[in-house]
C-alpha positions in Angstrom: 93.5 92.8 78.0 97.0 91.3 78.1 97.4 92.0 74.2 97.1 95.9 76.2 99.6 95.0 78.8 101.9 93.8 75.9 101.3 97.1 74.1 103.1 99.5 77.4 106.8 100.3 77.4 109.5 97.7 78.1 110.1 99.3 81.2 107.2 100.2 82.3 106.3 96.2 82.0 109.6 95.4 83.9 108.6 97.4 86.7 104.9 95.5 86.9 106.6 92.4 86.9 109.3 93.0 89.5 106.2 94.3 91.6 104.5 91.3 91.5 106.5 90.1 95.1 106.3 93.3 97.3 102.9 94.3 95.3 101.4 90.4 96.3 102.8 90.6 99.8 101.3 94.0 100.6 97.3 93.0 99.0 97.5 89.5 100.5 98.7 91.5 104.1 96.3 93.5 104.3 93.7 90.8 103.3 94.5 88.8 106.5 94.6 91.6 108.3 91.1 92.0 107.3 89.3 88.4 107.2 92.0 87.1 110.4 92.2 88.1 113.6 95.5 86.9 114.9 97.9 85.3 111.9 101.1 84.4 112.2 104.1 83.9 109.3 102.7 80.5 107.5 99.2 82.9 106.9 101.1 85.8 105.9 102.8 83.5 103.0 99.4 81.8 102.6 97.6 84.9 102.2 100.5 86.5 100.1 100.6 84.0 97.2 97.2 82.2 96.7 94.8 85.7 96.9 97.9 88.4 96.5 99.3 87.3 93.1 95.7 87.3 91.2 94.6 90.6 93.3 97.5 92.2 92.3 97.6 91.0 88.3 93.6 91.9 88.6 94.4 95.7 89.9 97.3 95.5 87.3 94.7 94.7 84.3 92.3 97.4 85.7 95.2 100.0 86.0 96.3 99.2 82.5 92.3 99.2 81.0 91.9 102.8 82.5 95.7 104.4 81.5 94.3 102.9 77.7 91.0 104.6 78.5 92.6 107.9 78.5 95.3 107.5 75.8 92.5 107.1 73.7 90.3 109.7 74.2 93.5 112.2 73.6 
């Protein structure tokens, strides 16, 4: 799957890199929002880096798998 990743444009892999942050901070968000009630800052931060970074790389991966699907079938 990375050898894939490896495979896109240069710039297309700079731009899933430098949206790693925002990307992480938006999944892990919304995941507190769902599984907390109340959270404050530290959670936000918490819930950004621990479950945002591999959500995000995982969605990422997927996204990648499925553009490759349809450059093949071209």
């Amino acid at each position: 799957m990375f050898k894939k990743f490896n495979e896109l444009k240069k710039g297309v892999k700079r731009a899933i890199i430098v949206g790693t942050i925002p990307g992480a901070m938006i999944l892990g968000g919304t995941l507190g929002a769902f599984s907390e009630y109340y959270y404050d800052i530290d959670e936000f931060f918490l819930y950004s880096i621990f479950p945002g970074i591999p959500f995000y790389w995982i969605s990422v991966l997927i996204g990648v798998w499925v553009y490759d699907g349809f450059k093949e079938n071209n």
